[in-house]
C-alpha positions in Angstrom: 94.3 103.0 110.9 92.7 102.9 107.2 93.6 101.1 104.3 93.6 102.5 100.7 92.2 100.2 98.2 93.6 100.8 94.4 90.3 102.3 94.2 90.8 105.0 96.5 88.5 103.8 99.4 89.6 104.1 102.9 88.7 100.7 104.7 88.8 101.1 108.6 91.2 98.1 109.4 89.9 97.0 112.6 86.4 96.4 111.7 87.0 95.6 107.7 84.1 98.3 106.5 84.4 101.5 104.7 85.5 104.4 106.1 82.1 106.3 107.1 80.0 103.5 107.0 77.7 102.9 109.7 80.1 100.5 110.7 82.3 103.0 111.2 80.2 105.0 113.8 80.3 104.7 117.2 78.0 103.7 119.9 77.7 105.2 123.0 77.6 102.3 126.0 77.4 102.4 129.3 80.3 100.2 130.9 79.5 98.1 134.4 83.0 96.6 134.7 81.6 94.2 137.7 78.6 92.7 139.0 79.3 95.3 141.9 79.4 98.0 139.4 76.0 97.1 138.0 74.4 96.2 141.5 75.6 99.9 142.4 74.8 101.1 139.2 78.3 102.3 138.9 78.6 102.6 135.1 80.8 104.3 132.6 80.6 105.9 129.7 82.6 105.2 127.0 81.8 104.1 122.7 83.1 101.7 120.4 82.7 101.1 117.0 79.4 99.6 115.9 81.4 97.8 113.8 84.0 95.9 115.8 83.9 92.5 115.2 83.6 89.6 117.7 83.1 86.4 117.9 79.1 84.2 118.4 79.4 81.2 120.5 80.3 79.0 117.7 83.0 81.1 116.9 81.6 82.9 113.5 82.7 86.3 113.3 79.8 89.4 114.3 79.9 92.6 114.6 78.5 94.4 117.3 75.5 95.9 115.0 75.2 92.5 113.6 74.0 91.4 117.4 71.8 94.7 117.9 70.3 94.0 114.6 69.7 90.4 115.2 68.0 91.6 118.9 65.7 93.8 116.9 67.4 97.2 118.1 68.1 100.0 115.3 71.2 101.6 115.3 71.3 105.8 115.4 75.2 106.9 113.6 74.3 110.1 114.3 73.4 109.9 118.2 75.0 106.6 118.3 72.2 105.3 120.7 69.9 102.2 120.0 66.4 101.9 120.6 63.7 99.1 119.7 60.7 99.8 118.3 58.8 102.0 121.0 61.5 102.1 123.1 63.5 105.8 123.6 66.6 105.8 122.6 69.8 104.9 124.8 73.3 103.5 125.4 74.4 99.8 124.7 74.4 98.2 127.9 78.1 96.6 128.2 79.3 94.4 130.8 82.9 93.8 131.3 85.8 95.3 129.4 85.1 97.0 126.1 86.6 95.0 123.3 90.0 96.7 122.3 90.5 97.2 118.4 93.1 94.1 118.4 91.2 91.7 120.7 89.5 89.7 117.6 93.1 89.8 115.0 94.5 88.3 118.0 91.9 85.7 118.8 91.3 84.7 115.3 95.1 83.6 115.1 95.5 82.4 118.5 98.0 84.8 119.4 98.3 87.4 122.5 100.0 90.7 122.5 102.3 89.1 125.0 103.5 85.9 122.9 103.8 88.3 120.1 106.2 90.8 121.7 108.0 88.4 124.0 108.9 85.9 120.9 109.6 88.7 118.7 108.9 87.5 115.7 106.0 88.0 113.7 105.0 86.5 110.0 109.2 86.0 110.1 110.2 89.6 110.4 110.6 91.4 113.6 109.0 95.1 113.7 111.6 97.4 114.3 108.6 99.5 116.7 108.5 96.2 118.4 112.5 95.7 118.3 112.8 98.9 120.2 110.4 98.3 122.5 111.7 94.9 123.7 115.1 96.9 124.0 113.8 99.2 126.0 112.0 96.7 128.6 115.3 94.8 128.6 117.3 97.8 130.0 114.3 98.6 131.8 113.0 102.0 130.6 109.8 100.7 129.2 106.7 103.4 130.3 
């Protein structure tokens, strides 16, 4: 989702960057899920947004074109392939799971998707999309 500022600009939530921005683009990456899958070179093809942000082994928040850049790749948002100098352009190389758009909200408060839902509360107010859907597991329907 986007967020309106009072100025009218969108800001793409999960990354915290305009709407647009480079940040915004995707990258193209080839998955290996498991050693096995790169031994085999087994990969997938998926994107994420250049933008999504992680966290460097001290913990400071990056993005993902904050690490290309610091490697000395460029960044393509049109393709959405990277390429350093001399080299021809191609997919991120990404091993294990692709970060999902919540992972770093999540791990910046110390909180799973799991704790959240099973205690039911959040910030002192229970969701009611959350509500239903804890109803729903309780009488067993949950798909």
């Amino acid at each position: 989702g986007a967020l309106v500022r009072a100025d009218g600009t969108l800001i793409r939530m999960a990354i915290d960057a305009p709407v647009g921005s480079v940040a915004d683009a995707f990258v193209k990456v080839a998955v290996a899920a498991t050693p096995e899958d790169m031994r085999k070179d087994t990969l997938i093809d998926g994107e994420m947004r250049v933008g999504t942000l992680l966290f460097d082994q001290e913990g400071v928040p990056v993005s993902v074109l904050d690490c290309l850049m610091a490697e000395g790749y460029a960044f393509d948002p049109e393709t959405g392939l990277i390429a350093k100098p001399g080299e021809a352009p191609h997919p991120l190389f990404w091993f294990g799971r692709l970060p999902r758009p919540e992972d770093y909200i999540l791990t910046r408060s110390q909180e799973t998707l799991e704790g959240i839902l099973t205690d039911g509360e959040w910030e002192g107010s229970r969701p009611q999309l959350i509500e239903g859907r804890l109803r729903q597991r309780a009488i067993g329907r949950v798909e």
